[in-house]
N, C-alpha and C positions, 0 to 999 in steps of 0.2 A: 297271243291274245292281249287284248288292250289292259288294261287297270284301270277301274273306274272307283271315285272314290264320291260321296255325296254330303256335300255343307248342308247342314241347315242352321243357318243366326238367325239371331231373333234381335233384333233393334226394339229402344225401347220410345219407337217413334210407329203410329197409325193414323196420323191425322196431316199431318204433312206432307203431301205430293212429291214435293219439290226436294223433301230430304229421301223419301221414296226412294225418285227417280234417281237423286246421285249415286243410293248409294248402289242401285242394281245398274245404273252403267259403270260402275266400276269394276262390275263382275262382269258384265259385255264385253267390256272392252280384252280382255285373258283370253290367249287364243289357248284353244284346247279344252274351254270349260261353257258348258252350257247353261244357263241360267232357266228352270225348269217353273219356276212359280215363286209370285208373292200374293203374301195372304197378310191384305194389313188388316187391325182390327178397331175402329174408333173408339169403342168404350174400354178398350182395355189398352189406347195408345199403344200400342205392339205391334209389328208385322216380324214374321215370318215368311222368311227368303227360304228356297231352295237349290239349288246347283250341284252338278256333276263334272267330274273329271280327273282326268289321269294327276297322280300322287302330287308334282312338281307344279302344276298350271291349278290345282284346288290350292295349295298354299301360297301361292301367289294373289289368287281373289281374293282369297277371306283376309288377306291380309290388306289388300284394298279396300275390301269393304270394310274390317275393322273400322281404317284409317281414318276413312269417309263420314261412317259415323261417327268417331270419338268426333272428329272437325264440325262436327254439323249440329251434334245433339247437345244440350245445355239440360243435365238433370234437374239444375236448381228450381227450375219451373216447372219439371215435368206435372203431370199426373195422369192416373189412370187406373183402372182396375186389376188387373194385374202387377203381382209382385216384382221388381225390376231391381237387379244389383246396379246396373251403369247403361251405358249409353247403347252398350250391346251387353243382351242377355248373358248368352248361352252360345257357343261355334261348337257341335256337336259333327264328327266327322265319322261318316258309314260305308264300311266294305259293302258295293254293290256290284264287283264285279273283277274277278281273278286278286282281288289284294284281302288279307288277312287282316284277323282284329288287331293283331300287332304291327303291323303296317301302317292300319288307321292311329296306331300310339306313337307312331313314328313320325306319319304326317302331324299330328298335334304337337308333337316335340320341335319340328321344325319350325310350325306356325306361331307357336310359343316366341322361340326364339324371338324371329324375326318382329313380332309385335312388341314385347320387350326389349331390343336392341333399340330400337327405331320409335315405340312410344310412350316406354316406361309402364306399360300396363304390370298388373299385378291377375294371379292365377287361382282361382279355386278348381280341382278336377276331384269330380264327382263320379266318374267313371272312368273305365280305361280311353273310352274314343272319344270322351266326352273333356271339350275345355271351355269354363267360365273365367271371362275379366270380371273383375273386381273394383271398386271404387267408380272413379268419374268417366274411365272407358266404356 
């Protein structure tokens, strides 16, 4: 049976189309991962991305998407209603299907990694499945 595992980031961009659309093609483009919903929000400048997929092709998205928006978003001007650490909230990763919560601690470890090797982000984890960048990511 498959392994499905489910993102949900939260960028700290809801008024921006164009930063929107890059960064949910970034998760398009991952073969193996579906991109199920966004939900931008203008007065609280946030959207909320959703996506599914097998352990190896979800840590590959989120790690595009990350990328996408650290490149794209600029805090220094941000504003908005909602509380926002960086450029991206919160990458919040959920057993939805044959993989364990420690699974999900594993794909966070990975995606960890790889965001950190690649672009210096820094980490607050708040829960086990749960991984927050910090500063200007």
């Amino acid at each position: 049976m498959r392994k499905i595992v489910e993102c949900v980031p939260n960028i700290s961009e809801g008024r921006d189309e164009k930063i929107i659309n890059a960064c949910a093609d970034e998760v398009r483009q991952v073969k193996g991962v579906t991109l199920l919903d966004i939900d931008p929000g203008k007065s609280t400048n946030r959207t909320v991305f959703t996506f599914v997929g097998d352990p190896d092709s979800i840590v590959e998205a989120a790690f595009r998407f990350a990328k996408k928006a650290y490149e794209l978003i600029d805090m220094r001007n941000h504003s908005g209603e909602h509380p926002r650490m960086g450029a991206v909230d919160v990458v919040p990763f959920v057993p939805v299907s044959n993989v364990t919560v420690e699974e999900c601690v594993n794909v966070r470890r990975n995606s960890e990694r790889e965001l950190v090797k690649s672009l210096e982000f820094r980490f607050t984890f708040t829960k086990k499945h749960l991984l927050i960048p910090t500063g200007r990511c």
